[in-house]
C-alpha positions as CSV (number, residue, x, y, z in Angstrom):
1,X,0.0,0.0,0.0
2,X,2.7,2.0,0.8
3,X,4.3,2.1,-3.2
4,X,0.1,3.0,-4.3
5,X,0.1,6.4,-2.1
6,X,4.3,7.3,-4.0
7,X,2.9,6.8,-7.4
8,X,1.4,9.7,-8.2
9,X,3.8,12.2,-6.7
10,X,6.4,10.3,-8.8
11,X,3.9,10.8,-11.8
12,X,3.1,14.5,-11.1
13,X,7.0,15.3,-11.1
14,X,7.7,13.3,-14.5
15,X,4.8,15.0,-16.3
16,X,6.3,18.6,-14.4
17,X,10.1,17.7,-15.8
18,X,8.9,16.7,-19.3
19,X,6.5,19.9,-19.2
20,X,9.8,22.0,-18.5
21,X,12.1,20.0,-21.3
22,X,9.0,20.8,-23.6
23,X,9.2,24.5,-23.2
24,X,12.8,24.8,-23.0
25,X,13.4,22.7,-26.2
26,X,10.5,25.2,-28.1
27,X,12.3,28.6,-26.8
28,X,15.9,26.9,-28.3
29,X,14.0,26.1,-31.3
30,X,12.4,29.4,-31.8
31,X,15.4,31.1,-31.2
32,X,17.3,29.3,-33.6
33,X,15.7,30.7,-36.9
34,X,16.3,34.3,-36.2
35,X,19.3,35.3,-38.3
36,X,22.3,37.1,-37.0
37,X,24.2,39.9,-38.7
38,X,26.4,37.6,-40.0
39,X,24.3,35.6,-41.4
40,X,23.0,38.2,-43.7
41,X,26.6,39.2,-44.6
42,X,27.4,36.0,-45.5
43,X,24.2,35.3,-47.6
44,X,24.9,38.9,-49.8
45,X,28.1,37.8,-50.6
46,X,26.8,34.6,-51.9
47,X,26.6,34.0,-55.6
48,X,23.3,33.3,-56.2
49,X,21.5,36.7,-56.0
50,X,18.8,36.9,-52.7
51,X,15.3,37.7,-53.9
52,X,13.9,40.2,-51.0
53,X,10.7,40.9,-52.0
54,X,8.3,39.7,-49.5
55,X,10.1,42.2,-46.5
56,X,10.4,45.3,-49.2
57,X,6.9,46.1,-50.9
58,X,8.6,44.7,-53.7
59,X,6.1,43.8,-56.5
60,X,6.6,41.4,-60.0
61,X,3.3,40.1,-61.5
62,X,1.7,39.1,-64.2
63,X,-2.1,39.6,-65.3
64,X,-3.3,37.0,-66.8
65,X,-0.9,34.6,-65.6
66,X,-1.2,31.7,-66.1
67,X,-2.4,32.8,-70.3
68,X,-5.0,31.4,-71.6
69,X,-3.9,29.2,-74.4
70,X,-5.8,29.1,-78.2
71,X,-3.6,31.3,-80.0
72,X,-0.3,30.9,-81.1
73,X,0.9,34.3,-79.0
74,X,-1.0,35.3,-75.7
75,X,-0.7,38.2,-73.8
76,X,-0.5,39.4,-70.2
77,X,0.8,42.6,-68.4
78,X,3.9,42.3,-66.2
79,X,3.2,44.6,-63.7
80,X,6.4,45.4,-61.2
81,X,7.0,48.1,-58.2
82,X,10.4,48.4,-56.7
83,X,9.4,49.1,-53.5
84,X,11.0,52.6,-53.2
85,X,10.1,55.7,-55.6
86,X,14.1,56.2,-55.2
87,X,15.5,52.8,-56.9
88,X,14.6,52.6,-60.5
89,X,14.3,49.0,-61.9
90,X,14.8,47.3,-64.9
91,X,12.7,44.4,-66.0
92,X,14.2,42.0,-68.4
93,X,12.7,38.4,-69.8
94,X,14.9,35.4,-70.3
95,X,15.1,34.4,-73.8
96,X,17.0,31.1,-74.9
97,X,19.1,31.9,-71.6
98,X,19.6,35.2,-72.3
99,X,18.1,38.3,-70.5
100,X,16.7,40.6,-72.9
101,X,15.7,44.5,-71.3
102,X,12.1,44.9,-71.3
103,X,11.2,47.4,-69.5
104,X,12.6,50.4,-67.2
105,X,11.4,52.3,-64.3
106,X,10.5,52.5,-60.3
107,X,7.0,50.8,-61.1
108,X,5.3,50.4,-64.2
109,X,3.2,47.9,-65.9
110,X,3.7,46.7,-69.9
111,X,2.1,44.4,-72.1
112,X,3.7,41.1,-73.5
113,X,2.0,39.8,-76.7
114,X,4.5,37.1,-77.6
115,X,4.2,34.5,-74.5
116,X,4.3,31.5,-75.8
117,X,2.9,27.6,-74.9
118,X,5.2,26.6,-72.0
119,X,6.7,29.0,-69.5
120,X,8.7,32.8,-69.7
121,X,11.0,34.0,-67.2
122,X,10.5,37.4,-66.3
123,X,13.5,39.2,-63.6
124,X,13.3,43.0,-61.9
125,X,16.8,44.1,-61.2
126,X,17.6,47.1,-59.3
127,X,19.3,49.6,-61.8
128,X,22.1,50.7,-59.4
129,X,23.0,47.1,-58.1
130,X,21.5,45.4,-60.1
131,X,20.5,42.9,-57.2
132,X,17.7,41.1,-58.2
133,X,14.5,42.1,-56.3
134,X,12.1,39.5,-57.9
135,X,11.5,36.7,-60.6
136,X,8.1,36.0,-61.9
137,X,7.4,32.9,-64.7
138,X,4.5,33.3,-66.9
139,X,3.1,29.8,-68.0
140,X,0.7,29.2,-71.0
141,X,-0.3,25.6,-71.6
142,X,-0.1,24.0,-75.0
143,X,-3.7,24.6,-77.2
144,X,-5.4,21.7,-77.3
145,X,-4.7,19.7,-80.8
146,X,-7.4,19.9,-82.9
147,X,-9.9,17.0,-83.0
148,X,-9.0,14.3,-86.3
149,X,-11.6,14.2,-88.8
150,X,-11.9,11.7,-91.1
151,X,-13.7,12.9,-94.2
152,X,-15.2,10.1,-95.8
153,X,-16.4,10.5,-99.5
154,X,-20.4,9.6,-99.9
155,X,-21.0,7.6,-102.8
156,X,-24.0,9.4,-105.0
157,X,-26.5,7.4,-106.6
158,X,-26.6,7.8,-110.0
159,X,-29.8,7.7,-111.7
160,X,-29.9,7.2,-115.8
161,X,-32.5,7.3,-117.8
């Protein structure tokens, strides 16, 4: 009888200890995905360029995106903010690999009537940097192939006199 009345004090401080580790083990956690100074040092100096739009006002978009598809060429308007009046930007699209300018300025919006079936890689570049702020792709799925017809010559009935 004596072990049955210990029990439950021995249970209450278990659940108490693994109630502490618990909270202690989510404040480490927590604490672990804040960066440091250096970390953001280090990740500048990287070469893959950072894309920091979510913390800056930042804006690259597309309207309609994805396009609708049915002609050979759709069209959408890339619409883009840099986040400050003060840093001009320069959009460019990724041709082949290659970025190709299209368009210039602190915000804006242009129209693209080429997009093609597949997808189009659009990237806004801060002009004095030229860090890159944002990427956008624009997708257009293939048109549907057009139904197979079979054209079948009907015989005519003849009719002689």
């Amino acid at each position: 009888m004596p072990t049955e009345g210990r029990q439950p004090s021995i249970v209450r401080i278990f659940s108490s200890t693994v109630a502490i580790g618990l909270t202690l083990a989510g404040v480490f956690v927590s604490s672990c995905d804040r960066p440091t100074a250096s970390d953001a040092t280090t990740a500048s100096a990287s070469p893959t360029p950072r894309i920091e739009a979510a913390a800056t006002g930042v804006v690259l978009r597309a309207d309609p995106n994805p396009v609708l598809a049915g002609n050979p060429d759709g069209t959408t308007t890339v619409i883009w903010d840099t986040g400050s009046k003060d840093t001009a930007g320069d959009v460019y699209v990724v041709e082949a690999g290659k970025e190709k300018l299209f368009s210039t300025g602190a915000q804006g919006s242009q129209e693209a009537s080429w997009i093609k079936p597949g997808s189009t890689e659009f990237r806004l570049y801060s002009q004095t940097d030229r860090k890159l702020l944002a990427q956008l792709t624009v997708t257009m799925s293939t048109p549907p192939a057009a139904p197979v017809t079979s054209a079948s010559a009907t015989p005519s009935s003849s009719v002689t006199p």
